[in-house]
C-alpha positions as CSV (number, residue, x, y, z in Angstrom):
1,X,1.2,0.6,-18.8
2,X,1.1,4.0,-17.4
3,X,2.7,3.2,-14.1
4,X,4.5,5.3,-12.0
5,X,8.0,4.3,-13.2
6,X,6.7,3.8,-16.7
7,X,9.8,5.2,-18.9
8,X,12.7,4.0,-16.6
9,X,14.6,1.0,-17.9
10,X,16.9,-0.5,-16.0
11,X,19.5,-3.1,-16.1
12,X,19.7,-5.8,-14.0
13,X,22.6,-8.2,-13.5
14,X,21.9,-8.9,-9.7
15,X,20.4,-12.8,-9.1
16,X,19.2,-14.7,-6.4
17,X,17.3,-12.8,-4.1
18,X,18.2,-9.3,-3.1
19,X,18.8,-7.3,-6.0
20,X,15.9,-9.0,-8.4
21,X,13.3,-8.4,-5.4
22,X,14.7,-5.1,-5.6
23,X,14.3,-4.3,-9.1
24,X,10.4,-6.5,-9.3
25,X,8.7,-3.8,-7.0
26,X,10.2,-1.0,-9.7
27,X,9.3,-3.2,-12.4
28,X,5.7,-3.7,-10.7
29,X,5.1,0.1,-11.1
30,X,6.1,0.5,-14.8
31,X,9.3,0.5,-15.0
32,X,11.5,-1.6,-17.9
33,X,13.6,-4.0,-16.0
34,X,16.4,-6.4,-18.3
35,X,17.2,-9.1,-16.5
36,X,20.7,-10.0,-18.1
37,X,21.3,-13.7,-16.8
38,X,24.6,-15.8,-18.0
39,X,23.8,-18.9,-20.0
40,X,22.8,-21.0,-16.8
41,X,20.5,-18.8,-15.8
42,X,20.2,-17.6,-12.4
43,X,20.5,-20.0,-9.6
44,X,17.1,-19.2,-8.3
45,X,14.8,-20.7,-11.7
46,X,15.8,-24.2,-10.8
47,X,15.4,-23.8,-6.9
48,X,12.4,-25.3,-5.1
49,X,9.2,-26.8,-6.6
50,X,8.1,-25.5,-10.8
51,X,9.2,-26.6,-14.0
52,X,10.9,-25.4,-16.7
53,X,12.9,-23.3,-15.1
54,X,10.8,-21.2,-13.1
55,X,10.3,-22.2,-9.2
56,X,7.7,-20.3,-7.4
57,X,10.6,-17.9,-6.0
58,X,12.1,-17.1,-9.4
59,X,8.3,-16.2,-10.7
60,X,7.7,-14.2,-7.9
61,X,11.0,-12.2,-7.6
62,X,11.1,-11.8,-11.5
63,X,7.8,-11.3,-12.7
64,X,7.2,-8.4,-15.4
65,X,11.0,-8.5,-16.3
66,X,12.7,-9.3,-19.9
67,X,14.9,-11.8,-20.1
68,X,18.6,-11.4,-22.5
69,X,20.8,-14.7,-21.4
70,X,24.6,-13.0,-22.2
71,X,27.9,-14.9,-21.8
72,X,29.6,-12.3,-19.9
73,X,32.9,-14.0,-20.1
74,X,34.0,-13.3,-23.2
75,X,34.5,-9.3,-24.6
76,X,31.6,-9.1,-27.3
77,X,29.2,-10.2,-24.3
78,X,30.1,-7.5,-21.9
79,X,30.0,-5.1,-25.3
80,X,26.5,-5.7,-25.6
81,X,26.1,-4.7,-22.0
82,X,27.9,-1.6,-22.3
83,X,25.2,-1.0,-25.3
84,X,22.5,-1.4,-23.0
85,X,23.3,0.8,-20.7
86,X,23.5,4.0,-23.2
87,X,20.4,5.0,-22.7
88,X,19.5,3.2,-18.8
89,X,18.5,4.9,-16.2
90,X,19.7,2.4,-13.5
91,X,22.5,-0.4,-13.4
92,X,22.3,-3.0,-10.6
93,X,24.3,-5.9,-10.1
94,X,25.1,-7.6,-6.6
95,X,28.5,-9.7,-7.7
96,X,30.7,-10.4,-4.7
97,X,33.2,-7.2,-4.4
98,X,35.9,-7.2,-7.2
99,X,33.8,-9.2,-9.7
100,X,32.2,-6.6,-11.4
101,X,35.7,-4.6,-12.1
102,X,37.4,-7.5,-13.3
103,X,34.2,-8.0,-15.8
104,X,35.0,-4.2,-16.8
105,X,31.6,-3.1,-16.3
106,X,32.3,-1.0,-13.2
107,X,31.2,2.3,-12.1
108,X,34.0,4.5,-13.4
109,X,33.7,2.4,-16.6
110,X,30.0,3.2,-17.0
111,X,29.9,6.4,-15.6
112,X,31.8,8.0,-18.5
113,X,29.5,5.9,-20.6
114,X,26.3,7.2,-19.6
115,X,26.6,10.4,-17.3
116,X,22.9,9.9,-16.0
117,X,23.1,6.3,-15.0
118,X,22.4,5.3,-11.1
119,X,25.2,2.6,-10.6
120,X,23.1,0.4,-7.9
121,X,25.9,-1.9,-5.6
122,X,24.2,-4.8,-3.0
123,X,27.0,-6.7,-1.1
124,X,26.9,-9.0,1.5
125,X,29.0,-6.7,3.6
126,X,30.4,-3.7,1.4
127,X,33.8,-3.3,0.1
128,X,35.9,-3.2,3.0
129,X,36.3,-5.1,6.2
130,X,37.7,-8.7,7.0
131,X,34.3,-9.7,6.0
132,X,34.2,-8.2,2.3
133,X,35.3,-10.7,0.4
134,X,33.1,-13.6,2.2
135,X,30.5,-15.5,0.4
136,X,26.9,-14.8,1.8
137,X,23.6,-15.9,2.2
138,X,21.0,-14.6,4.4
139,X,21.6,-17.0,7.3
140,X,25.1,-15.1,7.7
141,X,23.6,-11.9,7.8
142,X,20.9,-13.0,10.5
143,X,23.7,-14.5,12.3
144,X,25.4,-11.3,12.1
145,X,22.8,-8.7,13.0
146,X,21.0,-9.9,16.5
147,X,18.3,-11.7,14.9
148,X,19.0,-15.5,16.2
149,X,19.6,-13.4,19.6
150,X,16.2,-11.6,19.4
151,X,14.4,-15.6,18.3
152,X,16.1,-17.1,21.0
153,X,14.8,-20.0,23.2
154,X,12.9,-19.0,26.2
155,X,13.6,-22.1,28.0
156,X,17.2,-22.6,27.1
157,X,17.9,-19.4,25.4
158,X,19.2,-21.0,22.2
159,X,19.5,-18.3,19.9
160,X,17.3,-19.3,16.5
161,X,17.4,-18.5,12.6
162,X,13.8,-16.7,11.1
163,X,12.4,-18.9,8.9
164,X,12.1,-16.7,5.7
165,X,14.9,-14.8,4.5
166,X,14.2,-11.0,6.5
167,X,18.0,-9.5,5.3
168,X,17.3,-10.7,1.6
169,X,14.1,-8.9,1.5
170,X,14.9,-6.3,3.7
171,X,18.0,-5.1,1.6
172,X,16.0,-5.5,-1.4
173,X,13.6,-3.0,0.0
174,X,16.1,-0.4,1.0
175,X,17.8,-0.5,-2.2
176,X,14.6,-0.2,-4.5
177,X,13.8,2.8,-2.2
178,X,17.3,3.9,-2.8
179,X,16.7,3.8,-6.4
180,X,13.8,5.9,-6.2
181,X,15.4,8.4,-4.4
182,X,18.4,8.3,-6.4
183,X,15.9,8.9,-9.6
184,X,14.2,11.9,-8.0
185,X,17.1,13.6,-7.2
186,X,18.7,13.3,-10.6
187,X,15.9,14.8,-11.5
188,X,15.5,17.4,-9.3
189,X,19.0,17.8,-9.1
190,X,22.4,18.1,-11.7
191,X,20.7,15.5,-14.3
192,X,23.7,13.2,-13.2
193,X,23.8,9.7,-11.9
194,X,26.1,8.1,-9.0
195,X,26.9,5.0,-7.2
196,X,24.3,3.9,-4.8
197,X,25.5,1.0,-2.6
198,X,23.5,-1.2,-0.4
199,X,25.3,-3.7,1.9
200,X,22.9,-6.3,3.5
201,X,24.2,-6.0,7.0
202,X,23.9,-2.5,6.9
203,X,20.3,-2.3,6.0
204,X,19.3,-5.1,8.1
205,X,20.9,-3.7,11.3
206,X,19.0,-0.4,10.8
207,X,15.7,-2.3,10.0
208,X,16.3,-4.1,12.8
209,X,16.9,-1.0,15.4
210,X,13.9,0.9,16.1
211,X,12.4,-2.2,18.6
212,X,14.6,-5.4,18.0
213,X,18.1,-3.7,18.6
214,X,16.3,-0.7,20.5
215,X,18.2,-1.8,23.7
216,X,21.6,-1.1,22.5
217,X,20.5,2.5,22.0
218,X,20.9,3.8,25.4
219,X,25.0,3.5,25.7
220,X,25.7,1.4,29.1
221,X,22.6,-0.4,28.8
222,X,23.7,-3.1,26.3
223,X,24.1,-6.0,29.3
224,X,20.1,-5.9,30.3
225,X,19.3,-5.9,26.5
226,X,17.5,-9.6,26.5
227,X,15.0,-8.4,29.7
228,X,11.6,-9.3,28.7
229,X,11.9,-10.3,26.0
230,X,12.3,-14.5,26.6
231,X,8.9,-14.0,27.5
232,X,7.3,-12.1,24.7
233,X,5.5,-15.0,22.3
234,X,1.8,-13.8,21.7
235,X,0.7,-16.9,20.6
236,X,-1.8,-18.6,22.7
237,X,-3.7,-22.3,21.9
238,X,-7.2,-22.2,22.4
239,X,-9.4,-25.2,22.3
240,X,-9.4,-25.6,18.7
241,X,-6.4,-23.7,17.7
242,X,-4.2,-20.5,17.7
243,X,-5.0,-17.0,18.4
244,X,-3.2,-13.6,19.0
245,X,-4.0,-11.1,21.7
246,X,-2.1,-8.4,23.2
247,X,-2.4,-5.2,25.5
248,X,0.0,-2.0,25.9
249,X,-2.5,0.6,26.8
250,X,-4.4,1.2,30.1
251,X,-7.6,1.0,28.2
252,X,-6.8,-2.4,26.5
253,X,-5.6,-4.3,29.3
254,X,-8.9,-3.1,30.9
255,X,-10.9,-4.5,27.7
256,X,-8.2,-7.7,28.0
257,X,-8.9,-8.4,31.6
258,X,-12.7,-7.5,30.8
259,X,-12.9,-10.2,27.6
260,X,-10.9,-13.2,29.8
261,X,-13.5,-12.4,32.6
262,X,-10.0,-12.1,35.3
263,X,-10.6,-8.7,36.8
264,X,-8.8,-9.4,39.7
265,X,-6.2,-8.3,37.4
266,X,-6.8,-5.2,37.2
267,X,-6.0,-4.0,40.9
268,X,-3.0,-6.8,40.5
269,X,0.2,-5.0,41.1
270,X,1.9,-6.8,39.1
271,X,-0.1,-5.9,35.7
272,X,-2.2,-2.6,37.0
273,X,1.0,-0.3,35.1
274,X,2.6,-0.5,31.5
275,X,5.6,-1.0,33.1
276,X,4.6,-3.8,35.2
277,X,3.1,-5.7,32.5
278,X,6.4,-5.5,30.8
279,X,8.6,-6.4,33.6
280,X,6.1,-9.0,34.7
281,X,5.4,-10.5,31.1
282,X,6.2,-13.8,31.9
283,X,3.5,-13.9,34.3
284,X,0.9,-12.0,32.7
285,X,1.1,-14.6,29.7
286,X,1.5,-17.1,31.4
287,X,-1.7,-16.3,33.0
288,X,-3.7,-14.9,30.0
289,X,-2.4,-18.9,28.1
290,X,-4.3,-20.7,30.7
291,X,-7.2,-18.8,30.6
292,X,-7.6,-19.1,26.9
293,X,-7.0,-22.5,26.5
294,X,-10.8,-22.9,27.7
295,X,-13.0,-21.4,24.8
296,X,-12.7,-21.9,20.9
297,X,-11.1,-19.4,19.1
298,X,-14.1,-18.4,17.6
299,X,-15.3,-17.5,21.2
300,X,-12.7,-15.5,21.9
301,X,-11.9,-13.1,19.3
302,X,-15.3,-12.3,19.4
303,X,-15.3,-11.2,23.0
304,X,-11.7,-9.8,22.6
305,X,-13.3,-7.4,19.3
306,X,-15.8,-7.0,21.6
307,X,-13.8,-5.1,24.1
308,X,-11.1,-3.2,21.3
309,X,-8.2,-5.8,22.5
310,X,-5.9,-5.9,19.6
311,X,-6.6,-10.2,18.7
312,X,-6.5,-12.0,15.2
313,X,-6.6,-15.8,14.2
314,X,-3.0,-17.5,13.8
315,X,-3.4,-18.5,10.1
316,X,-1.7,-21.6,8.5
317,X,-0.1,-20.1,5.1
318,X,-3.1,-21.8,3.0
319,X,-5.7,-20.7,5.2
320,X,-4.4,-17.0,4.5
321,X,-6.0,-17.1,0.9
322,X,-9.6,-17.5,2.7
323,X,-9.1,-14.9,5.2
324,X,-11.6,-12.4,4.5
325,X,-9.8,-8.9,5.1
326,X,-7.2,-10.4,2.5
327,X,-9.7,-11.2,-0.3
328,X,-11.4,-7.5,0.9
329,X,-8.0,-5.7,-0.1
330,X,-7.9,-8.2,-3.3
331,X,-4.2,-8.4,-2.3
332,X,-3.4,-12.1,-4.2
333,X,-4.3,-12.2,-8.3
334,X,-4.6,-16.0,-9.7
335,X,-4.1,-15.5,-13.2
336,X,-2.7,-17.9,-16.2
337,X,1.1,-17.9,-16.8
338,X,2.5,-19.6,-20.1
339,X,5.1,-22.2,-18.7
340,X,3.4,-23.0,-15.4
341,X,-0.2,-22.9,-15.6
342,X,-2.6,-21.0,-13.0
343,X,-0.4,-19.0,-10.5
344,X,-0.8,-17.2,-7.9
345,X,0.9,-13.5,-7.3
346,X,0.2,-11.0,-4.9
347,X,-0.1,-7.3,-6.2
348,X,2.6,-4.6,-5.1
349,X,1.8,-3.3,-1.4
350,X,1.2,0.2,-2.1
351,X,-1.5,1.3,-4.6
352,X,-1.8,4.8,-6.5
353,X,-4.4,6.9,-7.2
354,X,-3.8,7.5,-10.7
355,X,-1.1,5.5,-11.7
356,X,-1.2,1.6,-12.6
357,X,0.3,-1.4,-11.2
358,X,1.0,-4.1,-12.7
359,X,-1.4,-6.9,-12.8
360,X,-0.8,-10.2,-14.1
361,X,3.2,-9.8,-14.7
362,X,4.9,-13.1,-16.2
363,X,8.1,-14.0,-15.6
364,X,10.5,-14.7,-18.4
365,X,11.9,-18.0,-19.9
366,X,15.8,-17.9,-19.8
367,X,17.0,-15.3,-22.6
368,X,13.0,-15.2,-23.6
369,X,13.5,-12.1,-25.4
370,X,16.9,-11.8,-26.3
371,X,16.4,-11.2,-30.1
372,X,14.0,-8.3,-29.4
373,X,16.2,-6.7,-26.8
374,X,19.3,-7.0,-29.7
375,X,16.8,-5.6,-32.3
376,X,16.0,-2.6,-30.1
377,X,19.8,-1.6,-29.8
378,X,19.8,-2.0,-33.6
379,X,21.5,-5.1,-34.4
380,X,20.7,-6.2,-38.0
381,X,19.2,-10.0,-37.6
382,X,22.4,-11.3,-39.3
383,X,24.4,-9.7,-36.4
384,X,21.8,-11.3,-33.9
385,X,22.0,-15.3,-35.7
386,X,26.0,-14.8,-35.7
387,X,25.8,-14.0,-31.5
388,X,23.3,-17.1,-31.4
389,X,25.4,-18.9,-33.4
390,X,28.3,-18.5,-31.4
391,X,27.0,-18.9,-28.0
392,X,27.5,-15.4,-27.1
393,X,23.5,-14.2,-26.9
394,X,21.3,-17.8,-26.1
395,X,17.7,-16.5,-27.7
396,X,14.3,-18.6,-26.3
397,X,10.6,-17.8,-26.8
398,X,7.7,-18.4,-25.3
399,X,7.3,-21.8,-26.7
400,X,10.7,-23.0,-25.0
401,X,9.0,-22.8,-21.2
């Protein structure tokens, strides 16, 4: 394919979440991502609903990738890694801190191997601090960085986990931007590669500031940092369901009062400013929840369009494949994948004008293409059956899903 990264290779040791996300998106534009997995594979093929190894998370985070299965334990493993990476453009791996040196594949080992290589780092927490060494999974991370604080209770003020895993993802996203930007200025820069390191926290606490954490910008004003926002649910029931609706401009709440037919609101002082509708929230939705639990949803997006109030259906997760501004951006592909059957995929978020994006990517069996990635470094298939033979390289195909 002729996709925007189409020519990069990169190596990828990273598993679970963070890291292969990362590395998917740059794989989705073109670029040649080797997933190098040990010989149990990673964690994530045998979480969740699938078979044969590949759950519905490990498809979608690994799609488009090769697979080598490598026992890095042993020296003639990490050899073959060190092979690898002559001619990469990017390195990622997101062991704990210290695991990667003691494997001797760290950066000032690779670095001198290949001058150009971007040596990409995602930890839970970096390499310092009492928390460095600390094993992590996103709940720790939310814990960590406000966002049980920001779902907390409004009744009891409980704080509350997100249910899908925002720091995974999140650090994903920063570090496959990271990688892009480390790319473009090796190329616009010295031709030489460096050490790009991602630490979950970090990214999620600066996702997290421009609104959620926005309070504690103002120095002094930490204390009052939970005002309003107990009260800030935009989800209303209607008589046969869930809607959205929301106003922040003059004009809207104008359209808003206009579309619930209340416009004794808009001379009430509580509501007739920006300000007061934020400082009287509870109120105002309070207000606008018992209105709308008279009309259908159907009714009331229509008015609500009607009037330019911001409004939109609250979808169940299957109903999302019907909705029809989804199927206008032709966002999800259902296509046929060897081991599992149909699957659904959706296709990267941003699209180019000239340059493709991957379609129907399949995600590798464990090791899948092990003997190809061996003959492309030049071993001689006598050197490939004695690394089989002893356990060093695990080969698969196709037919083994």
């Amino acid at each position: 394919m002729s996709g925007p990264l189409s020519g990069i290779k990169i190596i990828d040791l990273s598993s679970v979440i963070s890291g292969p996300v990362a590395t998917v998106l740059l794989a989705d534009q073109g670029a040649d991502v080797i997933k190098v997995e040990a010989p149990q594979g990673d964690i994530v093929r045998r979480m969740g609903l699938g078979k044969n190894n590949l759950s519905p998370a490990f498809v979608s985070a690994n799609r488009g990738k090769r697979s080598i299965c490598i026992d890095l334990k042993v020296p003639a493993g990490v050899a073959i890694v060190k092979k690898l990476i002559a001619d990469a453009d990017v390195f990622i791996q997101n062991f704990r801190p210290g695991a990667i040196e003691r494997m001797g594949l760290s950066y000032d080992v690779l670095s001198v191997l290949n001058p150009k290589l971007l040596y990409v780092s995602v930890s839970g927490f970096g390499e310092t601090g009492p928390y460095a060494h600390k094993r992590v999974y996103d709940p720790v991370i939310q814990a960590l960085t406000g966002l049980p604080d920001v779902q907390a209770d409004s009744a009891t003020s409980r704080p509350k986990m997100v249910r899908t895993i925002i720091p995974d993802k999140v650090s994903a996203m920063t570090t496959a931007q990271a990688i892009t930007a480390g790319l473009l200025e090796r190329e616009r820069g010295s031709g030489e590669g460096q050490h790009i390191k991602v630490a979950m926290i970090d990214a999620t606490i600066s996702f997290l500031w421009p609104e959620a954490l926005g309070g504690l910008t103002m120095v002094g004003g930490e204390k009052n940092v939970r005002r309003g926002q107990l009260a800030q649910d935009l989800i209303f029931e209607t008589q046969d369901g869930y809607i959205t609706c929301g106003a922040v401009s003059d004009s809207e709440w104008k359209g808003m009062c206009a579309a619930l037919e209340q416009p004794h609101w808009l001379d009430d002082e509580r509501f007739n400013t920006p300000m007061g509708r934020v400082a009287n929230a509870k109120d105002r939705i309070d207000s606008m929840g018992d209105v709308l639990k008279s009309r259908t949803s159907a009714d009331w997006l229509e008015r609500l369009d009607a009037n330019d109030v911001p409004c939109a259906p609250v979808l169940s997760r299957p109903e999302i494949l019907e909705n029809e501004q989804i199927k206008a951006n032709k966002l999800i592909n259902q296509y046929e994948h060897p081991g599992l059957g149909q699957i659904r995929q959706p296709r990267p978020g941003a699209k180019f004008s000239r340059s493709d994006i991957r379609k129907e990517p399949v995600a590798p069996a464990l090791g899948e293409h092990s003997n190809e990635i061996l003959h492309d470094l030049d071993f001689s298939k006598d050197e490939i059956k004695e690394l089989v033979d002893k356990g060093i390289v695990t080969g698969s195909s196709a037919n083994d899903r």
